[in-house]
MIDREN-533991 format. One record per residue (C-alpha): x, y, z. Coordinates in steps of 0.5 Angstrom, whole numbers, plus 500, padded with zeros to 3 digits. Example, Ala and Ser with C-alpha at 12.3 -4.5 7.8 and 13.67 -1.06 7.14 Angstrom:
525491516527498514
! end
This chain:
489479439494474442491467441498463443496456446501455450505460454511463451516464457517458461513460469521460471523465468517470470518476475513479477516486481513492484518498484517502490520508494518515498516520493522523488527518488526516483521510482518512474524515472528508473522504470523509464529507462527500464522500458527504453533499455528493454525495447518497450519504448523507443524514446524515454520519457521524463516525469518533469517534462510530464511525458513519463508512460507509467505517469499517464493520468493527467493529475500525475503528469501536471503534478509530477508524481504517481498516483496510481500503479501502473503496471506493465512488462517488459522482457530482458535476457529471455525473461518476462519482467511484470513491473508495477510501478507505485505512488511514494505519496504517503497518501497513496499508501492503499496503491502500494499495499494492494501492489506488494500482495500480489508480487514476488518480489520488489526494487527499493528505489532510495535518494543518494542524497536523502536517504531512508526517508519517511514514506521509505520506512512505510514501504518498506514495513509493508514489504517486511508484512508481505516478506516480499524479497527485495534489493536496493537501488540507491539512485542519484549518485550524480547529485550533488551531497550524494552519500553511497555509504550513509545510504546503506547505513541508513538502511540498515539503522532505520528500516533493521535492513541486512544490506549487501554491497553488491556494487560500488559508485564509480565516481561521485555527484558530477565525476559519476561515470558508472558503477564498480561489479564486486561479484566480476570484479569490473568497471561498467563505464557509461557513454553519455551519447548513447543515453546509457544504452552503451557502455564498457566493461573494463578493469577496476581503475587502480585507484579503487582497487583496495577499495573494491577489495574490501568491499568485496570480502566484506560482501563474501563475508555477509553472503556466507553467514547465511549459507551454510555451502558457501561458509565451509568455502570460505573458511578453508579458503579456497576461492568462491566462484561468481556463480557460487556466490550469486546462486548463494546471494540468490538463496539469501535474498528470496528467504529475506535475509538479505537485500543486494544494494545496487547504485547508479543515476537513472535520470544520467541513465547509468546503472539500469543495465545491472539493476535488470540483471539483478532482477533476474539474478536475485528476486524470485519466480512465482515458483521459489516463493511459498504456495498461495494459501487460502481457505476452502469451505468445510476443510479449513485451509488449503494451498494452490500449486503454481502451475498451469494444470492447478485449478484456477485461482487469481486474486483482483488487487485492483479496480479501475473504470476505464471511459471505453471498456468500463470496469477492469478488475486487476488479477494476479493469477496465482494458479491454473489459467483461464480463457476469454468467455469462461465462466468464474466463481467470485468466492467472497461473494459466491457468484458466478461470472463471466470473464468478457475480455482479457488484457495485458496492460502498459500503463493504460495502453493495452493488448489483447489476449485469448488466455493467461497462465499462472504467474501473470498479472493482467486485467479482465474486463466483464466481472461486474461484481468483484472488488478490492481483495476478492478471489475469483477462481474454478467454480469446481474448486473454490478457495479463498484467497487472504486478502489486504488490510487497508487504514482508515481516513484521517481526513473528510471534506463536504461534498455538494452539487451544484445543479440538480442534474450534478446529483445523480452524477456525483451519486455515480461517481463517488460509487465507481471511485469507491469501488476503485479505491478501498481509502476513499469512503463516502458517507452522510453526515446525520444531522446536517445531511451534508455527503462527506468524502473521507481519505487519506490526506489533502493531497489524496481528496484534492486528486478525487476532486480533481477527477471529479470535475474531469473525468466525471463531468460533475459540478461540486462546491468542496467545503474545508477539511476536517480531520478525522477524529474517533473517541474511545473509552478509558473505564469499566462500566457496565450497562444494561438494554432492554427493548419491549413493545407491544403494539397488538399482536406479536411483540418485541423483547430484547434485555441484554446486560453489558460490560466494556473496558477500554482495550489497546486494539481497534474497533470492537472485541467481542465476547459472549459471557452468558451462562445456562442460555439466558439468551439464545444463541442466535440472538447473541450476534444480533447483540454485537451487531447493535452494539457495532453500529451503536459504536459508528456515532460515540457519545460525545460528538458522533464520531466513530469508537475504537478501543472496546472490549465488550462482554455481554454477562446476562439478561433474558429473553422471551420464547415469542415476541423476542427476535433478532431485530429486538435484541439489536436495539437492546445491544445498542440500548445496552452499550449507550447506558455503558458508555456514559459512566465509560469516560468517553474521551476524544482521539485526533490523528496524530502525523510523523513529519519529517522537516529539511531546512537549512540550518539558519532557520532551524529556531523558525521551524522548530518555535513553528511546530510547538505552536501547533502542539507538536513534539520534536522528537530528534534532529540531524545533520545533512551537509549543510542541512538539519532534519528535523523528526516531529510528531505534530496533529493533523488538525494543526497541519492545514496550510503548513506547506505555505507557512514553511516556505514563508519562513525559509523562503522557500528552501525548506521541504516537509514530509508527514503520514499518519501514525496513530490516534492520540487524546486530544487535550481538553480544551481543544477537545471541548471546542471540537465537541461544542462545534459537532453538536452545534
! end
């Protein structure tokens, strides 16, 4: 166990970065070789050989991909890297949400040969909310089709990105022999038999040298657009020195106004070198990014200092049940630091608990520590109580931390025992997997009983089953998928909701009278519009809350309902026998009269998908997607392949993959994520509600 005193690295020289791509670009491979060139790893390990570290699940290892973020650290030139490696599976979006709310900063991993594909542009939305600073590593130059150029092109067409060209390939698809430096204005040339580890730092060969000329005015022209110092330099000039322009790249990069693009092959192990350069170079320290804000009770909104002397505060971005400590809870330590044994203020929940044991974690290995400081990430073993997003800080100054923002599920399947001892265990497991995971949801179905599971697509459940039958033991029968559907209101309608009853002694009153209108947002927007006190204050809240759950089970088919503004404008109430219980039942009264006269229609998850195939079978795929009512929205070459952008609903989407392969023999690849609710079209809508209530 680690019983340091003091910090080992100063908080300056902490990163604390995610890595993070659309699937198979390349995200494990590079943070392999991140931990071969680092000295974590004495050998690399391969995603496709299953031998990955970040991959450990055994789903991640026979699927090959990551489904989880694994974190680790490494150190690099004196520095402390924290690495968290994330999913590109769009169904694992909620691994890459909680991820960049606790980082400073983020390596952006794109397929030379692909580009800016979907989950790129989810990720990258996701950075741009969290105004995580980030640079680009355009990987797989030694593929064949690689395009450095269109890369950066896309970058910036598709996800409104200010990309930079910091670095030039040198070489491309098999002749890739290392990358060309624009800020030394040197060659890195690799040694295959070394696995990367060595290699040469020469002259720019002559043939590149306009090249890398151009380039490298083009660089100093972007960087001094956007730093006044480096401007009047450049204007009059004189000569901009490698520091001077790496200090200004630096300013550009932690204010988000650029992103320096890097290249190399992580898998032919060229280029890792620079990109952990630049890591140091140009992403920020817990202390160059704005202090953490958060809310104290009676004094609105307060910050906390990154330091070690501040008061303690740490946000847990994560839970997992681990089968020989029990429950870890992920921490960001924003400020302060805390010890083995010490007792903590949970400030969402307002309970105090105590912190057992602390972890530095690799992947799933883990060290032992006494304490932790400001700046790191690690887990606690002890907190029983906390969840996804809770603050845990110094019981003397508490402060709530902003939390995350998770999508709902798009898509449910039936889940039931099959032995009478499986009951009680599968009641255990879906409870720890929820509390691991905030898109997963389990609720039962109230006319047929049935337990459904809820998340984010089909390879999302296919995992929780999987881990349900092996890591929990449990036997379950899985029924079909069903999409997640909601209904919405599209006009004013007004209603009213009384509740009396008298039983001997006292009674209950509630009368509440209501209007609602279809609004653009989700779930409920609620307003008070009572005059003179007709109702009680207190009684309001009971109103909205009758009315919210009410909108759990709509009208037409029990599916959840979004989209309502209600006001409440009128009604009465009774100096004894009305109670909050009664005006709950009259809010939901109220809001059932409103919803009939409300045009109730049906909403269904409608996907962005994302289609490459040869452009033989380009009439196929396309006549494929009509048939599932979907909309092609545009096409565009790739070489000698068609991209193919579609918006189609999830309820068509079943079984697609097989069918695509079928109709190009294999050759075509899709990708799709979830973009919004749209009507469902009548007769489908029909057929939907006929089957709901039966």
């Amino acid at each position: 166990m680690s019983t340091a005193t003091a910090r080992n690295v100063p908080l300056e020289k902490t990163r604390n970065i995610g890595i993070m791509a659309h699937i198979d670009a390349g995200k494990t491979t590079t943070t392999e070789r991140v931990l071969y060139y680092t000295g974590v790893n004495y050998k690399i390990g391969e995603v496709h050989e299953g031998t990955a570290t970040m991959d450990w699940m055994e789903q991640e290892q026979e699927r090959g991909i990551t489904i989880t973020s694994a974190a680790t650290s490494c150190t690099w030139q004196d520095h402390r890297i924290n690495i968290i490696d994330t999913p590109g599976h769009v169904d694992f979006t909620a691994e890459v949400e909680r991820s960049l709310r606790v980082l400073d900063g983020a390596v952006a991993v794109f397929d030379a040969v692909a580009g800016v594909e979907p989950q790129s542009e989810t990720v990258w939305r996701q950075a741009d909310r969290y105004r995580v600073p980030r640079i680009a590593f355009v990987n797989k130059m030694d593929r064949v089709g690689a395009d450095f150029d269109r890369c950066v092109r896309m970058m910036r067409e598709r996800l409104g990105a200010s990309p930079v060209v910091l670095q030039l390939p040198l070489g491309r698809e098999d002749a890739f022999a290392g990358v060309i430096d624009l800020v030394e204005m040197s060659s890195y040339i690799y040694e295959d038999e070394s696995l990367g580890a060595q290699f040469r730092i020469t002259d720019i060969p002559e043939e590149y040298a306009d090249l890398a000329l151009a380039a490298r005015e083009a660089m100093v022209e972007a960087v001094a657009e956007t730093d006044e110092e480096l401007l009047e330099k450049y204007l009059s000039g004189a000569e901009v020195t490698s520091d001077e322009l790496r200090a200004a790249l630096r300013r550009a990069t932690v204010a988000n106004s650029l992103q320096p693009v890097f290249c190399g092959s992580a898998f032919r192990n060229k280029g890792v070198q620079p990109l952990l350069d630049a890591v140091l170079d140009y992403l920020p320290s817990p202390l160059d990014v704005p202090m953490i804000e958060g809310v104290v009770e009676g004094d609105g909104s307060a910050v906390r200092e990154p330091s070690d002397d501040a008061p303690f505060s740490a946000l847990v971005f994560k839970i997992m049940t681990d089968p020989f400590v029990g429950q870890l809870a992920y921490l960001r330590v924003y400020s302060g630091r805390i010890e083995t044994g010490q007792s903590v203020l949970n400030a969402n929940r307002g309970g105090k608990e105590r912190v057992g044991r602390l972890l530095k974690m690799h992947a799933n290995k883990r060290e032992e520590v006494k304490r932790v400081w400001c700046g790191d990430i690690v887990a606690a073993v002890g907190l029983r109580n906390v969840t996804t997003g809770d603050t845990i800080c110094e019981p003397s100054a508490p402060i709530v931390l902003e939390s995350m923002d998770f999508p709902e599920p798009v898509l449910s399947v039936s889940i039931e025992p099959k032995t009478k001892a499986d009951q009680e265990k599968l009641g255990l497991a879906l409870e720890k997997l929820m509390r691991e995971d905030p898109t997963f949801r389990v609720h039962t179905d109230p006319d047929t009983a049935q337990t459904l599971i809820s998340g984010m697509g089909e390879l999302h459940l296919d995992i929780i089953t999987d881990r349900l039958i092996r890591e929990f033991r449990v036997g379950a029968n899985v029924g079909r998928p069903q999409v997640a559907y909601r209904e919405t209101i599209t006009l004013e309608s007004a209603g009213e909701g009384r509740f009396v009853r008298q039983s001997g002694g006292r009674g209950q009153y509630g009368h509440c009278l209501l209007r609602v209108r279809p609004f653009e947002g989700e779930g409920l927007e609620f307003e008070d519009k009572t005059r003179g006190g007709v109702i009680p204050r207190e009684f309001i809240r009971s109103i909205q809350r009758g009315i919210a759950e009410a909108l759990e089970s709509g009208p037409l088919a029990g599916y959840p309902v979004t989209g309502v503004a209600a006001e409440v404008y009128d009604g009465s109430a009774h100096e004894v026998d009305s109670s909050e219980v009664a005006f709950k039942i009259a809010g939901s009264m109220a809001w059932r009269d409103a919803a009939r006269d409300a045009g109730p229609v049906l909403l269904e998850p409608v996907m962005a998908v994302e289609i490459t195939t040869p452009e033989e079978y380009m009439g196929d795929v396309i006549g494929d997607i009509s048939s599932r009512r979907g909309k092609v929205l545009g096409m565009e070459m790739n070489g000698k392949t068609q991209i193919v952008n579609a918006r189609v609903p999830l309820a068509e989407m079943f079984g697609y993959a097989t069918d695509l392969r079928s109709a190009t023999q294999g050759r075509a690849n899709y990708s799709m994520q979830f973009e919004s609710y749209e009507p469902t079209p009548r007769t489908v809508s029909e057929d939907v509600v006929a089957r709901a209530t039966g």
